[in-house]
C-alpha positions as CSV (number, residue, x, y, z in Angstrom):
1,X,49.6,100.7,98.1
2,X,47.2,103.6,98.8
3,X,48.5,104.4,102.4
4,X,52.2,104.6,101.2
5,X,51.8,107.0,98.0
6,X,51.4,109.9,100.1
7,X,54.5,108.5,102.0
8,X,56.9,107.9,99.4
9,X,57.7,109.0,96.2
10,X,56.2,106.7,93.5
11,X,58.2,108.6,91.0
12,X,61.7,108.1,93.3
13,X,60.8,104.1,93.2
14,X,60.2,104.5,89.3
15,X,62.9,106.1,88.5
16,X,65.9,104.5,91.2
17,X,64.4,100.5,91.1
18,X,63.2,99.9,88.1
19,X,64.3,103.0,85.5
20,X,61.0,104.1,84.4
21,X,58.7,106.8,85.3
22,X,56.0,107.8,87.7
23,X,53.4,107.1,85.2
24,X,54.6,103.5,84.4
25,X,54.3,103.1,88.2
26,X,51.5,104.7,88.3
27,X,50.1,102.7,85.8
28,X,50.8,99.2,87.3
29,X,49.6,100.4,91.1
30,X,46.6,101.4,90.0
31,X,45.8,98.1,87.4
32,X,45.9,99.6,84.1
33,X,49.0,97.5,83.3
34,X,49.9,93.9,85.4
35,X,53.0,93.7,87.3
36,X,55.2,90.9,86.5
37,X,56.5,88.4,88.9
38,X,59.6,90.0,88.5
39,X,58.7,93.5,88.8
40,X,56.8,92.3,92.1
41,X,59.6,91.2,93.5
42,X,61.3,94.0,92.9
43,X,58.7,96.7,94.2
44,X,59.0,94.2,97.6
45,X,62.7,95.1,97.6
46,X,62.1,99.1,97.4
47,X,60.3,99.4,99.9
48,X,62.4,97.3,102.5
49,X,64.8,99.5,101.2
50,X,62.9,102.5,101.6
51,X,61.4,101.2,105.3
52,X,65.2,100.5,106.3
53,X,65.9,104.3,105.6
54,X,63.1,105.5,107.6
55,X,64.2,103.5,110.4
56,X,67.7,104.2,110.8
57,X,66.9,107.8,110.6
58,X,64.7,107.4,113.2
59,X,67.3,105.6,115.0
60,X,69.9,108.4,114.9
61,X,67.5,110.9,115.9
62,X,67.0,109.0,119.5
């Protein structure tokens, strides 16, 4: 997860997928507090979500 936080907002993904904040997020990433099956699952989603966003704005640029 190091390589995307400077990428993408951890607070955005917080806030939008799972209705907490950054320093929940924060929390979890970094191993203070586990992620759940569910919550894995989840995080998986927002970022293919995320990831689709990037491309197709890439896509319309070319």
């Amino acid at each position: 997860m190091e390589d995307i936080q400077e990428v993408v907002s951890l607070s955005y993904i917080a806030k939008e997928f799972f209705g907490k904040d950054r320093t929940w997020l924060y929390k979890k990433i970094n191993g203070s507090m586990a992620f759940t099956e569910d919550e894995l699952k989840i995080l998986a989603i927002a970022l293919k979500s995320i990831g689709n966003r990037f491309i197709d704005t890439s896509a319309s640029l070319g």
